[in-house]
mmCIF file of the N, C-alpha and C atoms, coordinates in Angstrom:
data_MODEL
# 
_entry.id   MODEL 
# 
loop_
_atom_site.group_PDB 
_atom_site.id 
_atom_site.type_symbol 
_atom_site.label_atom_id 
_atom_site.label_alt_id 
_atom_site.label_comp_id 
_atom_site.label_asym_id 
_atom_site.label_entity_id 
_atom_site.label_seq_id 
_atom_site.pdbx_PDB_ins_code 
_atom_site.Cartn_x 
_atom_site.Cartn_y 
_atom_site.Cartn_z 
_atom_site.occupancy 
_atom_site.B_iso_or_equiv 
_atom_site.pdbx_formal_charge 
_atom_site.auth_seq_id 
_atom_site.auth_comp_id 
_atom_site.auth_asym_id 
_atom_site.auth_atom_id 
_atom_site.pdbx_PDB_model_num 
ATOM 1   N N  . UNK A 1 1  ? 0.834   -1.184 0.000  1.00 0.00 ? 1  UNK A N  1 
ATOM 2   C CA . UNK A 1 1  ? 0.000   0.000  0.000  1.00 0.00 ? 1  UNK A CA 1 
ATOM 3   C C  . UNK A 1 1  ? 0.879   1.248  0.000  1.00 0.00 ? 1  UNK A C  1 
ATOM 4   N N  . UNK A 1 2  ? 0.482   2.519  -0.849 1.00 0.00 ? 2  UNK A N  1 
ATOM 5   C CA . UNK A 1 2  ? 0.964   3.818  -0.941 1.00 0.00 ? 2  UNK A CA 1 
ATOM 6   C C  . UNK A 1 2  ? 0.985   4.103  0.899  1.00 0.00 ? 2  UNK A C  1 
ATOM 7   N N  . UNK A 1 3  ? 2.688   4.712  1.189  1.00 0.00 ? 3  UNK A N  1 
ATOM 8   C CA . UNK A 1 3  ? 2.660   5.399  2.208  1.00 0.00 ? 3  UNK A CA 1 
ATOM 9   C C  . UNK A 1 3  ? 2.006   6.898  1.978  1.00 0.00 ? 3  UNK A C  1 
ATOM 10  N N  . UNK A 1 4  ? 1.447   6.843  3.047  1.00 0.00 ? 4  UNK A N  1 
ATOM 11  C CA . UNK A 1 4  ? 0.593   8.952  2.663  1.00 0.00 ? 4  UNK A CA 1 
ATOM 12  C C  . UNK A 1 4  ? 0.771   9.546  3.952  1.00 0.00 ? 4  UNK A C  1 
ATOM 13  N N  . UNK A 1 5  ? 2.085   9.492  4.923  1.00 0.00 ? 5  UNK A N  1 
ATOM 14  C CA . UNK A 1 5  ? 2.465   9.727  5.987  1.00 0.00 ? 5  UNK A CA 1 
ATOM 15  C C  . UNK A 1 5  ? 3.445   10.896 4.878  1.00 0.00 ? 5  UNK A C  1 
ATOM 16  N N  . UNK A 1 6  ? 3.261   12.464 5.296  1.00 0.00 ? 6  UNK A N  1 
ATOM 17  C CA . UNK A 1 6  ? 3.998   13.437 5.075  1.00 0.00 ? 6  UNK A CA 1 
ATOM 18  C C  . UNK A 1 6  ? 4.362   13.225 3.159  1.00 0.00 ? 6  UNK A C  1 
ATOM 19  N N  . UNK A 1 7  ? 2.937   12.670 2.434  1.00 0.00 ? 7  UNK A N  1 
ATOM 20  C CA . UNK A 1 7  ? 3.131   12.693 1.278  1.00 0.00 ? 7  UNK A CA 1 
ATOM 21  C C  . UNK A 1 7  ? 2.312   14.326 0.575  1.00 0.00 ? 7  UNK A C  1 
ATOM 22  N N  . UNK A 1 8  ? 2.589   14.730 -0.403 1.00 0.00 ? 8  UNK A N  1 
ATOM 23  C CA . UNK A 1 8  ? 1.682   16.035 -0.746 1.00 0.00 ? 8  UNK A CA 1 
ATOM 24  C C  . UNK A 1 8  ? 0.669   15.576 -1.764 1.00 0.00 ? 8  UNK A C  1 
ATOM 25  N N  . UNK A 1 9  ? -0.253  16.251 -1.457 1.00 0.00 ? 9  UNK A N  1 
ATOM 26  C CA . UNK A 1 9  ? -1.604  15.857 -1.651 1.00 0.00 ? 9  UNK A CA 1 
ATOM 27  C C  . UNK A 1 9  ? -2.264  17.326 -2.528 1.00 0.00 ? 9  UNK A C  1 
ATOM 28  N N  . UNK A 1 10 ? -2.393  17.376 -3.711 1.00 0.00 ? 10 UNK A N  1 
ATOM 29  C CA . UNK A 1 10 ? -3.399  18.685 -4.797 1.00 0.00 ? 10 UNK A CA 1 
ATOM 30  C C  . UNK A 1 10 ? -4.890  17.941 -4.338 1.00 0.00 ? 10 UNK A C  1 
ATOM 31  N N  . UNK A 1 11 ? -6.029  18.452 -3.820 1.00 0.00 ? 11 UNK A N  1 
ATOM 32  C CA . UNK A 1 11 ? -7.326  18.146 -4.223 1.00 0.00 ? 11 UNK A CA 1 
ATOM 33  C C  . UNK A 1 11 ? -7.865  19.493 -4.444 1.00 0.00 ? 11 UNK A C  1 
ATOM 34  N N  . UNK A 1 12 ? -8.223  19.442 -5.845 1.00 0.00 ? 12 UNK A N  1 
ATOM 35  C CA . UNK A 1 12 ? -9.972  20.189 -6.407 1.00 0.00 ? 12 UNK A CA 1 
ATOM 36  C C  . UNK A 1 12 ? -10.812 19.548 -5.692 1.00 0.00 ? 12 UNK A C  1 
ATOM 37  N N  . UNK A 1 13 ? -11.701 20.617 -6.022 1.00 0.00 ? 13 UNK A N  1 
ATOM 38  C CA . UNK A 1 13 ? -12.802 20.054 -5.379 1.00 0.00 ? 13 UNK A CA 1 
ATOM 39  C C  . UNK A 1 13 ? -13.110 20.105 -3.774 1.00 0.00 ? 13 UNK A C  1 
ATOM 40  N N  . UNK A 1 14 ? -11.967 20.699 -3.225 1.00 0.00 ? 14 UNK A N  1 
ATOM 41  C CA . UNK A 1 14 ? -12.057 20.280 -1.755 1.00 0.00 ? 14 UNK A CA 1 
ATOM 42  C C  . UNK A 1 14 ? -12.878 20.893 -0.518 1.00 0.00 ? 14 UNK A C  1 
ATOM 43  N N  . UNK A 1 15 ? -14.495 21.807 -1.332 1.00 0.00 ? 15 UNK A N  1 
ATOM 44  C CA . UNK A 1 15 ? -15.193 22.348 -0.226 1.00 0.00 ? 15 UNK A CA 1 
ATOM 45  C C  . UNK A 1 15 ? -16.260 21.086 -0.593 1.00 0.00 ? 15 UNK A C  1 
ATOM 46  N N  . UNK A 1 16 ? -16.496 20.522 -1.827 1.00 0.00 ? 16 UNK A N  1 
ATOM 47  C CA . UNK A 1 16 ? -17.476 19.301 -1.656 1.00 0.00 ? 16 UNK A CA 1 
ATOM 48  C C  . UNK A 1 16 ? -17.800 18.395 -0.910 1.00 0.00 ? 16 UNK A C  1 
ATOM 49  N N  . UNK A 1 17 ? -18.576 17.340 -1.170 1.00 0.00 ? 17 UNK A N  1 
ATOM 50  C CA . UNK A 1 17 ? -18.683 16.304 -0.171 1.00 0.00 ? 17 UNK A CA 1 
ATOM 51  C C  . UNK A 1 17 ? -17.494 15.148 -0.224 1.00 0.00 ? 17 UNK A C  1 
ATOM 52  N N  . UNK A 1 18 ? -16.975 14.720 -1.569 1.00 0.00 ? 18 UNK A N  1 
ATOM 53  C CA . UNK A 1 18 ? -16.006 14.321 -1.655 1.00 0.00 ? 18 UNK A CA 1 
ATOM 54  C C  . UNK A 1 18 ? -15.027 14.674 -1.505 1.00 0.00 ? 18 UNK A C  1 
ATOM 55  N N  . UNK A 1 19 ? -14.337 15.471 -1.568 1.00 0.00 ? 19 UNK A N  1 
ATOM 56  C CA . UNK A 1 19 ? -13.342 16.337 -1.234 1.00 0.00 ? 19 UNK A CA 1 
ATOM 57  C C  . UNK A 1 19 ? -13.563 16.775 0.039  1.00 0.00 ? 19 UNK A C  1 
ATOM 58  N N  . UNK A 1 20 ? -14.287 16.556 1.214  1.00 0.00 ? 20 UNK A N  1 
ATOM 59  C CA . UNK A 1 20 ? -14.054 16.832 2.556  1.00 0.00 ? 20 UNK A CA 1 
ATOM 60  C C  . UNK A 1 20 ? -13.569 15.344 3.282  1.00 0.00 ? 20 UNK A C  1 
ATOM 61  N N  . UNK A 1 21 ? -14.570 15.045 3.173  1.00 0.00 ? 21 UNK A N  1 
ATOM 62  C CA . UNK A 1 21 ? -13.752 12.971 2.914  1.00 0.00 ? 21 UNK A CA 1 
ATOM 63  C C  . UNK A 1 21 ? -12.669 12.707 2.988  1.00 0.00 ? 21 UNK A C  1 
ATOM 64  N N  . UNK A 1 22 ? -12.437 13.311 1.516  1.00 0.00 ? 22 UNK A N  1 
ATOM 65  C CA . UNK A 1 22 ? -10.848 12.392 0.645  1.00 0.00 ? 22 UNK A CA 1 
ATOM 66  C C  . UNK A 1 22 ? -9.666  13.586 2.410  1.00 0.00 ? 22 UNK A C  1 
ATOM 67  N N  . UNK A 1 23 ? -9.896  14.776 2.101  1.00 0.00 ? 23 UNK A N  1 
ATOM 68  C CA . UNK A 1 23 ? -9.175  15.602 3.277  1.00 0.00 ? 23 UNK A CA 1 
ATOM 69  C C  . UNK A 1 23 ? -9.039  15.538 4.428  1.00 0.00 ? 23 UNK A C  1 
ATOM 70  N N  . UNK A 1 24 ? -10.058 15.062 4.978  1.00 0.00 ? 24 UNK A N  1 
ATOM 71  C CA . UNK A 1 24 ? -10.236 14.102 6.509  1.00 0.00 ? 24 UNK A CA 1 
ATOM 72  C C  . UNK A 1 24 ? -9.326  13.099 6.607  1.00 0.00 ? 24 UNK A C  1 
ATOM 73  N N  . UNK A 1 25 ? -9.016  12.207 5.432  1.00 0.00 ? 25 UNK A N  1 
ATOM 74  C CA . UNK A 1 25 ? -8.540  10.900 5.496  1.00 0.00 ? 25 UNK A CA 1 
ATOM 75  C C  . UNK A 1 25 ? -7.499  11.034 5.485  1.00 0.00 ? 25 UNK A C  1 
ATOM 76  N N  . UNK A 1 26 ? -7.118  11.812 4.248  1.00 0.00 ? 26 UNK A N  1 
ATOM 77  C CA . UNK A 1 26 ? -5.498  11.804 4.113  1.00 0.00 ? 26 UNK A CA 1 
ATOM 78  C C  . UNK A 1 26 ? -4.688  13.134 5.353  1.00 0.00 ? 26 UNK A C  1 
ATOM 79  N N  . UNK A 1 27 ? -5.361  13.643 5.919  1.00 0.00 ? 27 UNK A N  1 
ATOM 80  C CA . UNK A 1 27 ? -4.780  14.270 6.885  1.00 0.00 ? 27 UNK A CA 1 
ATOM 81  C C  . UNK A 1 27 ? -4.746  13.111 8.167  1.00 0.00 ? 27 UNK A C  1 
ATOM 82  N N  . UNK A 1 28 ? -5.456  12.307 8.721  1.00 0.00 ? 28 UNK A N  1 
ATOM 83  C CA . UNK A 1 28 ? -5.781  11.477 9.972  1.00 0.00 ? 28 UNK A CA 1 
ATOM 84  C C  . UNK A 1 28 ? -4.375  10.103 9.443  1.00 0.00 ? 28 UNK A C  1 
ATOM 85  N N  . UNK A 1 29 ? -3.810  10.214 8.003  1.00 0.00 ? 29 UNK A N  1 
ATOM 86  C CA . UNK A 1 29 ? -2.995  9.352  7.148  1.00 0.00 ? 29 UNK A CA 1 
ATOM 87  C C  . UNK A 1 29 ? -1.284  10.496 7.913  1.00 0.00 ? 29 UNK A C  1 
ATOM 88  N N  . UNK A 1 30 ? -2.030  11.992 7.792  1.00 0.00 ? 30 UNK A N  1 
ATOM 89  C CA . UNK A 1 30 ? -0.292  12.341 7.981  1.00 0.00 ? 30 UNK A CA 1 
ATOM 90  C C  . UNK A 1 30 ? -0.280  12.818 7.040  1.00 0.00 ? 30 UNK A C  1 
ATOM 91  N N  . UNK A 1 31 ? -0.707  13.182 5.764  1.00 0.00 ? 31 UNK A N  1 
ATOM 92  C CA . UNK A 1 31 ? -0.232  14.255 4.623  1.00 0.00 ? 31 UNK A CA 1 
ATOM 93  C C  . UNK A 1 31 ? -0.223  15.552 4.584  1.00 0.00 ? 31 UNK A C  1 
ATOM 94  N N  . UNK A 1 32 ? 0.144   16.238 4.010  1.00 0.00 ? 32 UNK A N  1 
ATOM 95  C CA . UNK A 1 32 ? 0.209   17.582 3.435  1.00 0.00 ? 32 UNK A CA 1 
ATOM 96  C C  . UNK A 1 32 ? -0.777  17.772 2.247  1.00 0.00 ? 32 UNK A C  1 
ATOM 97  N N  . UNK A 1 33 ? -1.618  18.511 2.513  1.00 0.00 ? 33 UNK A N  1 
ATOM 98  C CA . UNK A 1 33 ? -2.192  18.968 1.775  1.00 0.00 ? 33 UNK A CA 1 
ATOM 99  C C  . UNK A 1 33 ? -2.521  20.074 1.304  1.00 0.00 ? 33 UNK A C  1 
ATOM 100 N N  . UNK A 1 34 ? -2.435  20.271 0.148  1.00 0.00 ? 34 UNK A N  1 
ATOM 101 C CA . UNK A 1 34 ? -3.064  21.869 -0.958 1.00 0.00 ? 34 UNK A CA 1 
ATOM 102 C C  . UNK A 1 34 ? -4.339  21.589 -1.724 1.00 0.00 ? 34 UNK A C  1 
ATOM 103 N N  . UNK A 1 35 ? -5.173  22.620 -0.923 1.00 0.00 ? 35 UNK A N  1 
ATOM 104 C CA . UNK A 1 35 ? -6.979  22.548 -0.921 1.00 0.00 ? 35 UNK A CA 1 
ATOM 105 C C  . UNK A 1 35 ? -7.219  24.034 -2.031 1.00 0.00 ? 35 UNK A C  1 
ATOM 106 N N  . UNK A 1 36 ? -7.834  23.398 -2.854 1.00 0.00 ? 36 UNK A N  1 
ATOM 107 C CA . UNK A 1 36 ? -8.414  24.661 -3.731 1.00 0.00 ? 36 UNK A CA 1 
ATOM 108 C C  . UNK A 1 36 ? -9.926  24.095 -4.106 1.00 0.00 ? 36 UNK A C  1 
ATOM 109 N N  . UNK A 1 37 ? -10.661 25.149 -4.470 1.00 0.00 ? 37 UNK A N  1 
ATOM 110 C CA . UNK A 1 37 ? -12.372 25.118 -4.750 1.00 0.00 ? 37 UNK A CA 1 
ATOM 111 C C  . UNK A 1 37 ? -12.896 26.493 -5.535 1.00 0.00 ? 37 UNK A C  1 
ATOM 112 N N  . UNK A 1 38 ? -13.701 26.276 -6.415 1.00 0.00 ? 38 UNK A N  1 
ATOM 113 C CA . UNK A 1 38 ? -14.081 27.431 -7.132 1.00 0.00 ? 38 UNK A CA 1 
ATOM 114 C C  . UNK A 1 38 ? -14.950 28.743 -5.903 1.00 0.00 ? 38 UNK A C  1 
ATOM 115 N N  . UNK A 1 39 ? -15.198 27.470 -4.514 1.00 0.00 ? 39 UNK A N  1 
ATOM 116 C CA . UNK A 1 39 ? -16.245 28.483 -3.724 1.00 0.00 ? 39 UNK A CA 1 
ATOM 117 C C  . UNK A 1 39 ? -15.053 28.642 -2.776 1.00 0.00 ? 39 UNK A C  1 
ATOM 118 N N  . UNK A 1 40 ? -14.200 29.970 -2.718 1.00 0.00 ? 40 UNK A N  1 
ATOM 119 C CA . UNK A 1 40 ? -13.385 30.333 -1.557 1.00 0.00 ? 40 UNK A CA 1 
ATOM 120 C C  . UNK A 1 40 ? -14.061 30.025 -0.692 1.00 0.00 ? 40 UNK A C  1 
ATOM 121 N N  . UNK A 1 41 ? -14.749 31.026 0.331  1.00 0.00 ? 41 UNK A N  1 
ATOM 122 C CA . UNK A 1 41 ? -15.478 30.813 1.388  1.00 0.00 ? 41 UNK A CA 1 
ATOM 123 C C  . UNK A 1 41 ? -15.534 29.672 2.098  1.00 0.00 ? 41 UNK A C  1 
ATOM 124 N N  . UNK A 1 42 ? -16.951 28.703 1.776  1.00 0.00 ? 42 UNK A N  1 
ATOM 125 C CA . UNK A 1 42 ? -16.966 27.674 1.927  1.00 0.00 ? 42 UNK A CA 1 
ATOM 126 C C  . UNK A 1 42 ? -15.832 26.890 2.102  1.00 0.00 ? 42 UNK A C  1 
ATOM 127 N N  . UNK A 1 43 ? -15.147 27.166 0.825  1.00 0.00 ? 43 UNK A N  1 
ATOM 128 C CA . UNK A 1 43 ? -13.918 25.992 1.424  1.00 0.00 ? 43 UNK A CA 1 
ATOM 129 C C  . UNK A 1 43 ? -12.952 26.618 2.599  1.00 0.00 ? 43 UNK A C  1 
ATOM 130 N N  . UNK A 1 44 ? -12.682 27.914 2.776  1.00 0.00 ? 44 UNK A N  1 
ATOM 131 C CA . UNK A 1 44 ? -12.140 28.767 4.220  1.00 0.00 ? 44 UNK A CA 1 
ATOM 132 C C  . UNK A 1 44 ? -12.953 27.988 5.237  1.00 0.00 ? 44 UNK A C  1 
ATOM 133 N N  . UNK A 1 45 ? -14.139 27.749 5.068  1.00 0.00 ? 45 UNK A N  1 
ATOM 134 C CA . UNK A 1 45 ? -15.255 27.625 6.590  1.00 0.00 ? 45 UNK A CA 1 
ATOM 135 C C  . UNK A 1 45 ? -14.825 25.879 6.866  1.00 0.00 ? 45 UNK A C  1 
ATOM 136 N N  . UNK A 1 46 ? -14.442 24.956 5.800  1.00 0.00 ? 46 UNK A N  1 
ATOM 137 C CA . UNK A 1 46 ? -14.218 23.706 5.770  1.00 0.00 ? 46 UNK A CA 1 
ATOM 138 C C  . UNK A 1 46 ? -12.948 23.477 6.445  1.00 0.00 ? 46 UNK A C  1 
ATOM 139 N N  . UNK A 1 47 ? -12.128 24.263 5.714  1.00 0.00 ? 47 UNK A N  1 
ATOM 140 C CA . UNK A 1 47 ? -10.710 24.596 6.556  1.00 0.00 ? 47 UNK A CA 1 
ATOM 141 C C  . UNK A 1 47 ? -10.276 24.229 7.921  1.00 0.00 ? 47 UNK A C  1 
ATOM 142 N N  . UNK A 1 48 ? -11.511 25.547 8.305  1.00 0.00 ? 48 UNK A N  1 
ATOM 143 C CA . UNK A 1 48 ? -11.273 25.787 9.815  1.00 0.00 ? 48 UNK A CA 1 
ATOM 144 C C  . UNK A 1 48 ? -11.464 24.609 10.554 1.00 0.00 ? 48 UNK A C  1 
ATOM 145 N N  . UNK A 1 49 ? -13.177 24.070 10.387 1.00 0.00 ? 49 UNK A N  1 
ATOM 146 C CA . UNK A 1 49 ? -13.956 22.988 11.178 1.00 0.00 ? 49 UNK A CA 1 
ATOM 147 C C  . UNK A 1 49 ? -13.225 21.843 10.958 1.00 0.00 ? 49 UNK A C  1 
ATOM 148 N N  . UNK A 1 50 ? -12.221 21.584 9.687  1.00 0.00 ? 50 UNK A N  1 
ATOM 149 C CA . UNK A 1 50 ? -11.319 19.931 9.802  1.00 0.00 ? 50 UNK A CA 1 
ATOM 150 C C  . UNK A 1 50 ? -10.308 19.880 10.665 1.00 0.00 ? 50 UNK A C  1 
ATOM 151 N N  . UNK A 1 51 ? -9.899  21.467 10.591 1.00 0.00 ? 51 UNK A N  1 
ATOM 152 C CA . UNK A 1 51 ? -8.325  21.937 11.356 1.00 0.00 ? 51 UNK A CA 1 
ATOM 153 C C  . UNK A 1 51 ? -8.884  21.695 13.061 1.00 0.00 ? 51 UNK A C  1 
ATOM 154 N N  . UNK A 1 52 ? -9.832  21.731 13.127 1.00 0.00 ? 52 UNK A N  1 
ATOM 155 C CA . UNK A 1 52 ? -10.183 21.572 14.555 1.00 0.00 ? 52 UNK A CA 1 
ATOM 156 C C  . UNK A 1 52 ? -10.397 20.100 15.146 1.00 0.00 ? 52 UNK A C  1 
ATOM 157 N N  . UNK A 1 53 ? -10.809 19.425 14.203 1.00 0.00 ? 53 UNK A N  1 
ATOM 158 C CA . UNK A 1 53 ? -11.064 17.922 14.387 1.00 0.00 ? 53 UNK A CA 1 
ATOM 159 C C  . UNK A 1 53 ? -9.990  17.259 14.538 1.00 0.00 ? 53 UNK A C  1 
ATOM 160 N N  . UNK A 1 54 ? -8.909  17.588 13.217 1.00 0.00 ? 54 UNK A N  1 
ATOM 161 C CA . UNK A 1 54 ? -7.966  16.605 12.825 1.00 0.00 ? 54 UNK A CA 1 
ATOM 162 C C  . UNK A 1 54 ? -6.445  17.217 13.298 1.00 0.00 ? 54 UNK A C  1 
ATOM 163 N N  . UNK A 1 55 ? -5.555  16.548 14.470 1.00 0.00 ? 55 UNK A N  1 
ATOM 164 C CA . UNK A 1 55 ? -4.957  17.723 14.300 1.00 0.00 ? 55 UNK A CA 1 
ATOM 165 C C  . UNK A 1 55 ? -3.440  17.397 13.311 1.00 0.00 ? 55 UNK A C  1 
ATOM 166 N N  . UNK A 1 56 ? -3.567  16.286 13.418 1.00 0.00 ? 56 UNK A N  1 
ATOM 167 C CA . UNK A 1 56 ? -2.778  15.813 12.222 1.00 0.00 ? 56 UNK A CA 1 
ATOM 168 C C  . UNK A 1 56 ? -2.151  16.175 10.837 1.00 0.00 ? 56 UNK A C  1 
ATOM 169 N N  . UNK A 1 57 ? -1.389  15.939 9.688  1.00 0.00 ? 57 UNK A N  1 
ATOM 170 C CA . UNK A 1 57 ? -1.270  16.350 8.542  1.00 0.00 ? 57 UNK A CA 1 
ATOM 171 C C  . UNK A 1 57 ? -1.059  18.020 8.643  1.00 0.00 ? 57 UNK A C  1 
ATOM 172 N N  . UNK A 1 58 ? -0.651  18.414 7.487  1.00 0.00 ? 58 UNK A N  1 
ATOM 173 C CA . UNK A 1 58 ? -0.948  19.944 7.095  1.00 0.00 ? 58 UNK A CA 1 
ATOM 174 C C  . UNK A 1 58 ? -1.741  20.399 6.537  1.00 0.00 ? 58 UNK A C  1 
ATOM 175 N N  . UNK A 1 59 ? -2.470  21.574 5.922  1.00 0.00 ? 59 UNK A N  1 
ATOM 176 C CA . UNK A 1 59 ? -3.403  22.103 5.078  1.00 0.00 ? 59 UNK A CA 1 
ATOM 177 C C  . UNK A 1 59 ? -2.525  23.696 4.774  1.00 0.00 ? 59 UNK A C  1 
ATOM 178 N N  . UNK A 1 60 ? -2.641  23.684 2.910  1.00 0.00 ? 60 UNK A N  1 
ATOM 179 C CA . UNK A 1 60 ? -2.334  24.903 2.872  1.00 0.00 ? 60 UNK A CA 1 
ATOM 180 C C  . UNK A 1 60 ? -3.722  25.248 1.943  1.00 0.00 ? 60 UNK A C  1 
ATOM 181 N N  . UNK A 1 61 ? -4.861  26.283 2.379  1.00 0.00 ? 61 UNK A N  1 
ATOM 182 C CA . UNK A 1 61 ? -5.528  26.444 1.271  1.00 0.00 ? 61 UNK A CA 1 
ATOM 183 C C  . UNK A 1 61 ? -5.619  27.569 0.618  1.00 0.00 ? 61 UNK A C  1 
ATOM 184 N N  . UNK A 1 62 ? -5.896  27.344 -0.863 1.00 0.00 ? 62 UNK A N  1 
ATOM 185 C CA . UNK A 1 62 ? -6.290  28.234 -1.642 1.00 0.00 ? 62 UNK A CA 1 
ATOM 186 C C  . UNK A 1 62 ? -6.917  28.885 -2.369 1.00 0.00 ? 62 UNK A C  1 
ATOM 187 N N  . UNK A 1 63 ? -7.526  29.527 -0.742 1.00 0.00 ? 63 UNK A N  1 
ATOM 188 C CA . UNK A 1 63 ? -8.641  29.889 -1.273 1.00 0.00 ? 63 UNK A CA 1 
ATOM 189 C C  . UNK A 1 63 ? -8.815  31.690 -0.920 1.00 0.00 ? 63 UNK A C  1 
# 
């Protein structure tokens, strides 16, 4: 199996339902991730509420 401990991670898509998922997982995995979405906002507000859950992985977003 792919290690995803401190691997970097691009998701589109990432204020959706899939893309909150796939970001949950691979952060609770240990990755780094770069979050972009056509809806800034939303994906800022997603940001926050995962960063609080998960404290794991990184998030850089761009939004």
């Amino acid at each position: 199996m792919t290690q995803l401990r401190e691997a970097v991670v691009l998701i589109t898509g990432a204020a959706g339902g899939f893309g909150q998922e796939l970001t949950q997982q691979l952060l609770m995995a240990g990755s780094r991730l770069i979050l972009t979405d056509l809806d800034k906002a939303v994906l800022q507000q997603r940001v926050e509420l995962i960063q609080c859950e998960v404290t794991t992985g990184e998030v850089l977003s761009l939004a």
